[in-house]
Biotite code that builds the C-alpha atoms (Angstrom):
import biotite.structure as struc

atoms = struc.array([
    struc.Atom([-2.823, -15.187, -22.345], chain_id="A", res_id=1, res_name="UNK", atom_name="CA", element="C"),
    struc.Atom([-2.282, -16.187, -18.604], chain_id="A", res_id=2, res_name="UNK", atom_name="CA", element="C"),
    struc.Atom([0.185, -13.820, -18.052], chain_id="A", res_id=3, res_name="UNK", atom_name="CA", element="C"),
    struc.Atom([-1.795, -10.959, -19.883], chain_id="A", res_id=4, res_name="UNK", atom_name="CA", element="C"),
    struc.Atom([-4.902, -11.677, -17.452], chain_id="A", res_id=5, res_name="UNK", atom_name="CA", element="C"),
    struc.Atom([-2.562, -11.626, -14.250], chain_id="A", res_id=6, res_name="UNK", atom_name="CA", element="C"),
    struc.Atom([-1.076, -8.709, -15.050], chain_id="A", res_id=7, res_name="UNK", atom_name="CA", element="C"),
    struc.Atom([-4.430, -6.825, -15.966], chain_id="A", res_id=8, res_name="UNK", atom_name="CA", element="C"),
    struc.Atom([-5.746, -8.041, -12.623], chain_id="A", res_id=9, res_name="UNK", atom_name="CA", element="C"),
    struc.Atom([-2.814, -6.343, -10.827], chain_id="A", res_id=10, res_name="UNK", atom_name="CA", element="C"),
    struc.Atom([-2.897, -3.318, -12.657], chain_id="A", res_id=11, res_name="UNK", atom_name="CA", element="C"),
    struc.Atom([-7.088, -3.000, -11.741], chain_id="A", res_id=12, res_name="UNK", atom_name="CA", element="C"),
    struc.Atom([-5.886, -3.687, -8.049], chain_id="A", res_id=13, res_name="UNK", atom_name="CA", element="C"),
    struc.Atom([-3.572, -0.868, -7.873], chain_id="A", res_id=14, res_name="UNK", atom_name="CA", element="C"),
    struc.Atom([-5.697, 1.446, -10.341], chain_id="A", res_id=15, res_name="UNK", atom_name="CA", element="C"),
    struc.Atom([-3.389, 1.542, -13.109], chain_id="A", res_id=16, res_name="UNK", atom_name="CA", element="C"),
    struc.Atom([-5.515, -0.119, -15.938], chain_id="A", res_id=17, res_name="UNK", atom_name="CA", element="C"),
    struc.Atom([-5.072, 2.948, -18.524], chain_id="A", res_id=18, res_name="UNK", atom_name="CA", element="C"),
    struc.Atom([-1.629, 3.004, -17.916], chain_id="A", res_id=19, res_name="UNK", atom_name="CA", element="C"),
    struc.Atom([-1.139, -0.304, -19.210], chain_id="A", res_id=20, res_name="UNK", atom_name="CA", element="C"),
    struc.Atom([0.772, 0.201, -22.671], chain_id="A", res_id=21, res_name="UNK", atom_name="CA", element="C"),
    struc.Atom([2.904, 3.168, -21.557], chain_id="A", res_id=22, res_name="UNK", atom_name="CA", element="C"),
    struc.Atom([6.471, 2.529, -21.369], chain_id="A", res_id=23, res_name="UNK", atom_name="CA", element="C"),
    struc.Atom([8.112, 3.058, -18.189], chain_id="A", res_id=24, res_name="UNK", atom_name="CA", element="C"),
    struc.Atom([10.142, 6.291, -18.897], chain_id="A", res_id=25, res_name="UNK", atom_name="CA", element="C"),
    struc.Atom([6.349, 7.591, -19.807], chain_id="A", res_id=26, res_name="UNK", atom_name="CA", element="C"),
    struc.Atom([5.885, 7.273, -16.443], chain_id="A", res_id=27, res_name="UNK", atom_name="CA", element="C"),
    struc.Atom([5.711, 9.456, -13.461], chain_id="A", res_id=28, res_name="UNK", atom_name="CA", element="C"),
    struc.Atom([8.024, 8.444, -10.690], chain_id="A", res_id=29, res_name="UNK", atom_name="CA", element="C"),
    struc.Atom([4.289, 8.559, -8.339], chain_id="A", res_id=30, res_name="UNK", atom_name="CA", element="C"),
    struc.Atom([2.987, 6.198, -10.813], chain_id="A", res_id=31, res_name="UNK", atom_name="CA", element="C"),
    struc.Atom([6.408, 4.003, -11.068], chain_id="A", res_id=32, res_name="UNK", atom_name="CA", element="C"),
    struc.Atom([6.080, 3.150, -7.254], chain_id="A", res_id=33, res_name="UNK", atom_name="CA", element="C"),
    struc.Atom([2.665, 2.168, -8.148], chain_id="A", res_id=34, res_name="UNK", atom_name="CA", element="C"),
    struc.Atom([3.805, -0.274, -10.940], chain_id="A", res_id=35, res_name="UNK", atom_name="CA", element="C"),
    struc.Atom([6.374, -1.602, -8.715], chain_id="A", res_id=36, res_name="UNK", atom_name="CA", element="C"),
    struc.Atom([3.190, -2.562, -6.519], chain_id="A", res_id=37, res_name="UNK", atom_name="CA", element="C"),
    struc.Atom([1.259, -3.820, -8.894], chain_id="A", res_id=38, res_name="UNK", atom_name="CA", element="C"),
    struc.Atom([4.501, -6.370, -10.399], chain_id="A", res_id=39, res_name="UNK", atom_name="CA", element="C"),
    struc.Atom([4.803, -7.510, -6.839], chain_id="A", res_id=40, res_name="UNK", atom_name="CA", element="C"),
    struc.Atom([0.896, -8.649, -6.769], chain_id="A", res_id=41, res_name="UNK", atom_name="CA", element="C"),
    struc.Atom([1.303, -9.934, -10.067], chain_id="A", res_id=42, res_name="UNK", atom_name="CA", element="C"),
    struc.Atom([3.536, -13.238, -8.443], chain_id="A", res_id=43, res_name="UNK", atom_name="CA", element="C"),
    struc.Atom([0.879, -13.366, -5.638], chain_id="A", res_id=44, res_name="UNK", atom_name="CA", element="C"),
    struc.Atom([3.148, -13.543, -2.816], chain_id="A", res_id=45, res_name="UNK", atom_name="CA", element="C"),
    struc.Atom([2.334, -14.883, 0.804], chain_id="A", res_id=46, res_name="UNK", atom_name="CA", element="C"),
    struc.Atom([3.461, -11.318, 2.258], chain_id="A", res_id=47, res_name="UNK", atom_name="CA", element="C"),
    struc.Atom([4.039, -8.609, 1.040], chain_id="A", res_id=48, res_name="UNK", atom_name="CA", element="C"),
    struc.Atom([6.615, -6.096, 2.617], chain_id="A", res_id=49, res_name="UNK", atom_name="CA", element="C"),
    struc.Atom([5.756, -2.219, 1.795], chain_id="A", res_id=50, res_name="UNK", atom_name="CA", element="C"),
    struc.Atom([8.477, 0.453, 3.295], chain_id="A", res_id=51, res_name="UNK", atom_name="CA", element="C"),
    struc.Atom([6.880, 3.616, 3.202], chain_id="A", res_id=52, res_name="UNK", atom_name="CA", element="C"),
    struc.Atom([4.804, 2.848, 0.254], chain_id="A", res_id=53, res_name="UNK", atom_name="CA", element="C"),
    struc.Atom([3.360, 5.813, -0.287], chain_id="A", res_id=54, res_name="UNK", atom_name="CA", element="C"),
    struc.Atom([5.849, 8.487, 1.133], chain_id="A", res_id=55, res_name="UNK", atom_name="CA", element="C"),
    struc.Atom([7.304, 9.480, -2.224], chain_id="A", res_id=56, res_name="UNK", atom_name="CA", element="C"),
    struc.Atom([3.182, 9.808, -4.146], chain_id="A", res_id=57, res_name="UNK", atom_name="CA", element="C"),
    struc.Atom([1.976, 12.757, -4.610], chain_id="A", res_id=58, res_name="UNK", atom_name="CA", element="C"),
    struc.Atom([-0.841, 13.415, -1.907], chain_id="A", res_id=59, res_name="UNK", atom_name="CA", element="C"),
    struc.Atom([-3.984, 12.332, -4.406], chain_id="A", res_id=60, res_name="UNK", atom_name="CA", element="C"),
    struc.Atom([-2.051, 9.812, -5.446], chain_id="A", res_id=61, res_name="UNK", atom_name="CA", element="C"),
    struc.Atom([-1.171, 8.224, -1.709], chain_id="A", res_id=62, res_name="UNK", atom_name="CA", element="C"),
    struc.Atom([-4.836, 8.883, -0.635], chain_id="A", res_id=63, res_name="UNK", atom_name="CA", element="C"),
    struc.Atom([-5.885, 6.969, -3.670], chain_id="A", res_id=64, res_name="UNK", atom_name="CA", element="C"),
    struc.Atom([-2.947, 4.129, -3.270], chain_id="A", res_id=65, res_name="UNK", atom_name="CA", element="C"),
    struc.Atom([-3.994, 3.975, 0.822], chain_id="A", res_id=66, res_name="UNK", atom_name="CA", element="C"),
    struc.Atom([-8.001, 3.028, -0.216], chain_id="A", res_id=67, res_name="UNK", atom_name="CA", element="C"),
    struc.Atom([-7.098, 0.882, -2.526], chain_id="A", res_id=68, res_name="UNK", atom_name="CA", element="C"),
    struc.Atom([-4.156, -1.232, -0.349], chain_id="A", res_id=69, res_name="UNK", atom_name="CA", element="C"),
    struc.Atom([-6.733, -1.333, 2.214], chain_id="A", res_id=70, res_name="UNK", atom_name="CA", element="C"),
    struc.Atom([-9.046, -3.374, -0.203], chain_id="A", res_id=71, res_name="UNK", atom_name="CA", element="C"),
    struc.Atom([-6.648, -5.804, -1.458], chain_id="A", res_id=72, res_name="UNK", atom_name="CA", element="C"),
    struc.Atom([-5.722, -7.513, 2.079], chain_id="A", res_id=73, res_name="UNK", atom_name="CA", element="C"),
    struc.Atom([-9.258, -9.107, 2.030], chain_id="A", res_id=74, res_name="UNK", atom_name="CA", element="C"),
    struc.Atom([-9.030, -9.632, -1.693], chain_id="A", res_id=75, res_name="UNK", atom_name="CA", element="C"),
    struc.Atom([-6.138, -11.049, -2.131], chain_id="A", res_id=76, res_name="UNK", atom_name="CA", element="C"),
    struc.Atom([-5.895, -13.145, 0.985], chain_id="A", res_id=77, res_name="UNK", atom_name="CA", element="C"),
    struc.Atom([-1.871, -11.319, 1.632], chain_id="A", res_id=78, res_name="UNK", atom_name="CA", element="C"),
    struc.Atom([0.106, -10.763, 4.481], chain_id="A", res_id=79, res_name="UNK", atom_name="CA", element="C"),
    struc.Atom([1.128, -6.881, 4.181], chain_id="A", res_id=80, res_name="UNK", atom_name="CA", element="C"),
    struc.Atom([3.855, -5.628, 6.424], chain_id="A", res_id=81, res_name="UNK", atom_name="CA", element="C"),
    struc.Atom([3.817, -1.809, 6.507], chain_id="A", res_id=82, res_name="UNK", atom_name="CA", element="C"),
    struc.Atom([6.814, 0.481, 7.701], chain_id="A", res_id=83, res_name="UNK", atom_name="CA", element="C"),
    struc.Atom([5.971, 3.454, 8.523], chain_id="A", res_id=84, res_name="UNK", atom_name="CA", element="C"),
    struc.Atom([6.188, 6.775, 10.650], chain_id="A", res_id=85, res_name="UNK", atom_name="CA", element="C"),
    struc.Atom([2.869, 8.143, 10.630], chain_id="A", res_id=86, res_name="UNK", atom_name="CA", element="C"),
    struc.Atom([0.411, 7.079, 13.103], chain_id="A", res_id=87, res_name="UNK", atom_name="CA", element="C"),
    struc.Atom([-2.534, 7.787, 10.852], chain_id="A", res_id=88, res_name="UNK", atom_name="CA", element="C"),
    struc.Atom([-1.159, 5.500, 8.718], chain_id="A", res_id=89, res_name="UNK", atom_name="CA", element="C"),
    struc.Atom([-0.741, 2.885, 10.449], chain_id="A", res_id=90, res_name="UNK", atom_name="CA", element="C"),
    struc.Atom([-4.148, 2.772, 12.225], chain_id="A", res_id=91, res_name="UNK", atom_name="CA", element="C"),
    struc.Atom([-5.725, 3.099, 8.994], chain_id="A", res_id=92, res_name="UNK", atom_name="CA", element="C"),
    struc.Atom([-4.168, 0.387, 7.052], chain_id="A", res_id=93, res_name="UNK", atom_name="CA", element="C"),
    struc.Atom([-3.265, -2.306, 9.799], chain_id="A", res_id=94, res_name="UNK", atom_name="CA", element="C"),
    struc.Atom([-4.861, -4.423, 11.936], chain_id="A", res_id=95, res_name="UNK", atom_name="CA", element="C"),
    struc.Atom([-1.722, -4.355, 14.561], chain_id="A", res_id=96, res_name="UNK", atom_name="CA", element="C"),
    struc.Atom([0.994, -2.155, 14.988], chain_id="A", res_id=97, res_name="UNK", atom_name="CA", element="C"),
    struc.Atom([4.624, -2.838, 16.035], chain_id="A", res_id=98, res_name="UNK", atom_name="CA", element="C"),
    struc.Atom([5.788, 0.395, 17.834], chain_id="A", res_id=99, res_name="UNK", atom_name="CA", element="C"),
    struc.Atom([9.683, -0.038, 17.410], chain_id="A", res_id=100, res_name="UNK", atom_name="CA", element="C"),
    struc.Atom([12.331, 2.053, 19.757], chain_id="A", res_id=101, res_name="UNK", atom_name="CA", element="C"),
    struc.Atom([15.086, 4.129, 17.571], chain_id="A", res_id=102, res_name="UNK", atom_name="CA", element="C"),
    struc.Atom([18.482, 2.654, 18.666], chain_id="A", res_id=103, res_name="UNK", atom_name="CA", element="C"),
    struc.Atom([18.849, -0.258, 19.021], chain_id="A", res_id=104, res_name="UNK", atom_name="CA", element="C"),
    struc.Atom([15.805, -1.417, 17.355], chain_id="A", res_id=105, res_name="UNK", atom_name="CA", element="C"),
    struc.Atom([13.945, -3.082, 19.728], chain_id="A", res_id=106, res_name="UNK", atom_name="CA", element="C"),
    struc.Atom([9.829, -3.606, 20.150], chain_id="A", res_id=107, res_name="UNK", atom_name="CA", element="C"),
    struc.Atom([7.993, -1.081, 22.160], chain_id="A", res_id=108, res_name="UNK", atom_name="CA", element="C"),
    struc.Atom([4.609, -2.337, 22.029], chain_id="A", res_id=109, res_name="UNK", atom_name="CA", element="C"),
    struc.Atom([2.521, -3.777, 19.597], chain_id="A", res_id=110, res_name="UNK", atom_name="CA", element="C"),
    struc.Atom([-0.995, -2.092, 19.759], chain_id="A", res_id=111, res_name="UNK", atom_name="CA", element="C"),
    struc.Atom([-4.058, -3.547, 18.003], chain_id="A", res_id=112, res_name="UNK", atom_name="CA", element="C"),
    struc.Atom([-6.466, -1.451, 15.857], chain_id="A", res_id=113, res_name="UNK", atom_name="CA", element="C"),
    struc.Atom([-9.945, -2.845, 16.901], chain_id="A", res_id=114, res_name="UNK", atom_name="CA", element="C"),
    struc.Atom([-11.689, -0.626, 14.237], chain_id="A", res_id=115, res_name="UNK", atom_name="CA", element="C"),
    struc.Atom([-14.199, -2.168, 11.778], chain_id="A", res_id=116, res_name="UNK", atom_name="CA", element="C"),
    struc.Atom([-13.494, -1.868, 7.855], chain_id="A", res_id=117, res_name="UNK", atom_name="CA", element="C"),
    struc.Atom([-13.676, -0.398, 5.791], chain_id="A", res_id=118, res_name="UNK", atom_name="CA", element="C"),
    struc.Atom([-12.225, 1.924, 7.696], chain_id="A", res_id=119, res_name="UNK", atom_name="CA", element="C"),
    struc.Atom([-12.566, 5.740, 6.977], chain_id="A", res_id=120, res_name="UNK", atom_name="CA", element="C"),
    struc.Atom([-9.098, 7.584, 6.070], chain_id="A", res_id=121, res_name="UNK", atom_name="CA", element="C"),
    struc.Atom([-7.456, 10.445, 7.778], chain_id="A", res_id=122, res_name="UNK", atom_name="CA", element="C"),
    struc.Atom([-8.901, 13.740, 6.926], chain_id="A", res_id=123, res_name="UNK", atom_name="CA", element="C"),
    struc.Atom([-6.961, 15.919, 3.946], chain_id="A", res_id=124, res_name="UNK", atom_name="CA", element="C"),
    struc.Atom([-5.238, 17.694, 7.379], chain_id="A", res_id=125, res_name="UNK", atom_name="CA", element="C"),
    struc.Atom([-4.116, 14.902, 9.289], chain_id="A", res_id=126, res_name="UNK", atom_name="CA", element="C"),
    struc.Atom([-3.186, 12.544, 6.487], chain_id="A", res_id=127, res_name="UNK", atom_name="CA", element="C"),
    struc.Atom([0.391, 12.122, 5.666], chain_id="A", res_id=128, res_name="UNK", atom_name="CA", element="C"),
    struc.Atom([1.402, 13.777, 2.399], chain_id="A", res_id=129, res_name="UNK", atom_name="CA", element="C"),
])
């Protein structure tokens, strides 16, 4: 029953509650990424790492899967490590940002976002699809 009640609590985390007792192949590849997500919470890791977590979602989706990441950190008590190229991204979801150069990879800057949360997201124009 543990196991049943930790993986409920990651699915409600991620928003995936009635998708519970589909198979994967059921799936959409939007709501895969998603699952992976939500198995990765399920072992309640010290840090999380998240490589462009929500480029491949479809736009309702990512706004939906952005909101709810940005509730978990203070949930869940996780380190999240974003990569990402988007800008609105970034200062929407993190509380610093590494700005990395291309070649070699080296550290630019790292730039803090002093912005209270909850924080609002990018508008439907400026956020990243």
């Amino acid at each position: 029953m543990e196991r049943h009640n930790i993986a409920q609590w990651a699915l409600e985390q991620v928003g995936l509650t009635d998708f519970a007792e589909l198979y994967p192949y059921r799936l959409s590849g939007s709501i895969r990424q998603l699952m992976a997500v939500a198995r990765a919470l399920a072992f309640d890791p010290d840090l999380m790492l998240m490589d462009e977590p929500f480029a491949a979602l479809l736009r309702r989706c990512a706004k939906n899967s952005r909101a709810s990441s940005q509730k978990l950190r203070p949930e869940t008590q996780e380190t999240f490590v974003y990569l990402t190229h988007s800008v609105h991204e970034a200062s929407y979801l993190a509380d610093r940002v590494i700005v990395l150069t291309c070649n070699p990879t080296r550290i630019r800057g790292v730039v803090t976002v002093d912005l209270r949360r909850p924080r609002d997201r990018p508008s439907d124009e400026s956020a990243p699809t």
